[in-house]
C-alpha positions in Angstrom: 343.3 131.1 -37.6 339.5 129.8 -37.9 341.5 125.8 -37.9 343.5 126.7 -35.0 339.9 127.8 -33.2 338.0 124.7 -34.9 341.5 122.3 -33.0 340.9 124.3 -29.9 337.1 123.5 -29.6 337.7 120.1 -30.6 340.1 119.4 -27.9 337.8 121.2 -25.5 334.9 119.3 -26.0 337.3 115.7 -25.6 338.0 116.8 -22.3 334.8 117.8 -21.0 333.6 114.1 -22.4 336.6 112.5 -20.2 335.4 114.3 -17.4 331.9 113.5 -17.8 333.1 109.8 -18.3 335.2 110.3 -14.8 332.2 111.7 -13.1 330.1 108.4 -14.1 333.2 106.2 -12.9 333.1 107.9 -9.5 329.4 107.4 -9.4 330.0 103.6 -10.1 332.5 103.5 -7.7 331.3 101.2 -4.5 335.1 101.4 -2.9 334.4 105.3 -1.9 332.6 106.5 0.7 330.3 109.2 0.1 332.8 111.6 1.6 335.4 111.0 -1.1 332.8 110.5 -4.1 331.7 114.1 -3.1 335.5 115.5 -3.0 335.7 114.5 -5.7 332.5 115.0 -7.7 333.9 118.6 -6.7 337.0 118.6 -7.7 336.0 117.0 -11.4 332.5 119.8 -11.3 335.2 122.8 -11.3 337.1 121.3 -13.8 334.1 121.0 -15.7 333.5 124.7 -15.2 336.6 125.9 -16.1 336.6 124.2 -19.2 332.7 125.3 -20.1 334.1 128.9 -19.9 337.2 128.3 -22.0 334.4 127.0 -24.6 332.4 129.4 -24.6 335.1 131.6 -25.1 336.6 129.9 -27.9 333.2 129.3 -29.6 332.3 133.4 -29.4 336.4 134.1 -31.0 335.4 131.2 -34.0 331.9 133.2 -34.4 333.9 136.6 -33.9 336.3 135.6 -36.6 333.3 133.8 -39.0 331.7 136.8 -38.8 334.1 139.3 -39.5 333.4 143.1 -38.4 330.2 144.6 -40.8 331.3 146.7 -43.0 327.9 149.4 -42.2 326.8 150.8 -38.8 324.1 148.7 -37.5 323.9 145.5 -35.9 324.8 142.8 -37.6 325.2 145.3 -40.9 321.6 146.8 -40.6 321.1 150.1 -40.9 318.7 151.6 -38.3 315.3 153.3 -40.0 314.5 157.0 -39.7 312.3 158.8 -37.9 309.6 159.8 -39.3 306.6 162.4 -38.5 303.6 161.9 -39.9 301.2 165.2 -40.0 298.1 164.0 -38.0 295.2 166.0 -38.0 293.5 166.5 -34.9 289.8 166.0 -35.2 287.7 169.4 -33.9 284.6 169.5 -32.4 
């Protein structure tokens, strides 16, 4: 399971770098006009966010399944404190 996550990430991150490397290509590009370096920039920025979910996703499942479920109550396996009241005398005049 965690390999499987650990492939999926790694593929994940190759494609964001391609598009990253497309995004610089279009930049570079003196054969477009502005019009279709924009498109374009657009088209390649969606892609981008798609894929930034799908790591985020797949980087929380790898941490998910690192971590396992605690075994206590508690965040993260910690046990809360009790309350506890403290007799304070009041000071008389």
């Amino acid at each position: 399971m965690l390999e499987k996550i650990r492939e999926r990430i790694k593929e994940i991150q190759e494609q964001i770098q391609e598009q990253q490397a497309q995004l610089q290509a279009i930049q570079m590009n003196r054969n477009l006009t502005n019009e279709q370096k924009a498109q374009r920039v657009s088209e390649i920025n969606q892609q981008l966010a798609s894929l930034n979910s799908e790591l985020t996703s797949a980087t929380a499942q790898l941490l998910e399944t690192l971590r396992g479920k605690p075994k206590i109550a508690g965040a993260e396996g910690v046990q809360p404190m009790p309350y506890v009241k403290h007799d304070v005398e009041t000071p008389t005049a």
